[in-house]
N, C-alpha and C positions, 0 to 999 in steps of 0.2 A: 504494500500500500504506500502510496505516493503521500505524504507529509507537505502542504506550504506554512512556511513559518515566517519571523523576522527569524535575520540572521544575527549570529554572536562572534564576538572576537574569537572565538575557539574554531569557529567556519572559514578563518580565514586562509589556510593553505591550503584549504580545498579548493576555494573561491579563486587564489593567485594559480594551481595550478590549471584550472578549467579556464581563466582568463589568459593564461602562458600560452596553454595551447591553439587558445583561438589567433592569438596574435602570430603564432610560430607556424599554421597551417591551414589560415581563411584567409579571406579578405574582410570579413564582418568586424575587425579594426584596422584602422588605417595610421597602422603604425609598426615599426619594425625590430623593437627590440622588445626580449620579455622582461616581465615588471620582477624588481624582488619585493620580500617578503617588506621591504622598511614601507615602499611605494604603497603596497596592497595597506598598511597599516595606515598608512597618514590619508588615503583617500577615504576610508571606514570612518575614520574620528572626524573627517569633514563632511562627509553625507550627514554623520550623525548630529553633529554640531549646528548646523545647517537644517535640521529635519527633516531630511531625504531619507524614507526606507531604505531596506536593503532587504529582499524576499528570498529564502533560498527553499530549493526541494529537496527532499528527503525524504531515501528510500531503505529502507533497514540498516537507518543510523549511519546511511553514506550520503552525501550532499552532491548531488547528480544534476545541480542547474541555481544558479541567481537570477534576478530582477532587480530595477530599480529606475530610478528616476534622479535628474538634475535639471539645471536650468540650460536653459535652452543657450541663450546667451546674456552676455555683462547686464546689460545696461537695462535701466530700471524701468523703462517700459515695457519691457521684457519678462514681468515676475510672473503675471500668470499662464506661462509658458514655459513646459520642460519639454525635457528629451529623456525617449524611455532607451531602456536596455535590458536585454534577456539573450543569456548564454545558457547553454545545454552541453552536460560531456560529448565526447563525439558516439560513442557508444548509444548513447539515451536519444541522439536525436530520430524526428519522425515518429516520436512515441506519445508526441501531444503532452509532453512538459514544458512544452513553450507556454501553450494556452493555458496552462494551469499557474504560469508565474506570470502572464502578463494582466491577467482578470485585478489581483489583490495593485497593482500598480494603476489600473483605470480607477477601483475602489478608493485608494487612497489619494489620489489626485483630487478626486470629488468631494473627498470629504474636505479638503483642504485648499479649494475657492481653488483650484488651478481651472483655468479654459479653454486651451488646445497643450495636447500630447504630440511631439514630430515623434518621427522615427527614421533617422537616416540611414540607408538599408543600400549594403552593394547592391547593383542593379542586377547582377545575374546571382542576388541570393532569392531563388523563387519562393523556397517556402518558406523563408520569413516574410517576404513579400503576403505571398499569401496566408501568413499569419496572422498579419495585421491588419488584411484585407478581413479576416474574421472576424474580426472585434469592430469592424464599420469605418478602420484608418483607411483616407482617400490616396490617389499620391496628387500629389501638388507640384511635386516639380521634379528633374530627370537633368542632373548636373554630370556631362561628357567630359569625361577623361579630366576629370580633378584630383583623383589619386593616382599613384603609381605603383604598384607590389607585384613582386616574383614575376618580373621583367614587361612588364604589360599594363594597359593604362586599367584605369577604373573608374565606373561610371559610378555617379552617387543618386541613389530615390531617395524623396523625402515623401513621407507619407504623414498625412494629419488626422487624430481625432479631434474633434470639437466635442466641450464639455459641457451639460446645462449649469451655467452660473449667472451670478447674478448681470444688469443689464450695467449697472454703473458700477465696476469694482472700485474700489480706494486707489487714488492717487499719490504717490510720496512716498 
């Protein structure tokens, strides 16, 4: 049986190796070196500080996939807008743990006045594509050859949910 939780500092080598790996063998980050354990550490006490969850799955006391949320970008008009994430072992994927950690991060968005979720998604990752596609995220926009990994360009989708919140949120 599948477990979703918030996650604890004790998740965390799980969480730097399932994120190692996506970095060392996708394109789902657009980045080229794996994080260590200090990295994994200080981004945890900034989510947390910050009060950004961190969702993980758990499957007979193994930690098989995270979720989570940050801001989308800097600046203050910007606040009620994040960007999600949701990584899966490479083993577990296609087994619908995606969908079971991106549900509690739509949840938590909403209790929490946020109004659109992106999700920036390689273009040739389909089923996350159509993962997001599940939960009602549109794409909005289809950015050519802005990365570069494992000698080839890469396209980026940005895909949007829109959240019911209120019509005037607070300014400042």
């Amino acid at each position: 049986m599948i477990t979703i939780r918030d996650a604890r500092e004790a998740d965390l080598p799980h969480l730097l190796a399932i994120y190692n790996h996506v970095i060392l063998h996708t394109t789902a980050v657009y980045t080229y070196e794996a994080q260590t354990m200090e990295a994994r550490k200080t981004w945890y006490a900034d989510k947390l500080a910050a009060g950004y969850p961190v969702f993980v799955a758990e499957e007979a006391g193994k930690v098989i996939g995270f979720s989570s949320y940050g801001p989308f970008r800097a600046w203050p008009a910007y606040k009620y807008t994040i960007e999600n994430s949701v990584y899966v072992t490479e083993e577990q994927r296609g087994k619908g743990i995606g969908k079971l950690l991106i549900q509690p991060v739509i949840d938590s968005a909403k209790t929490r006045g946020y109004h659109a979720i992106i999700a920036g998604i390689d273009s040739l990752n389909e089923s996350s594509i159509r993962l997001h596609a599940s939960f009602g995220f549109v794409e909005v926009a289809h950015f050519k050859q802005v990365g570069y990994k494992f000698g080839r360009w890469l396209d980026l989708t940005f895909m949007e949910l829109l959240l019911d919140t209120p019509a005037h949120p607070v300014e400042g």
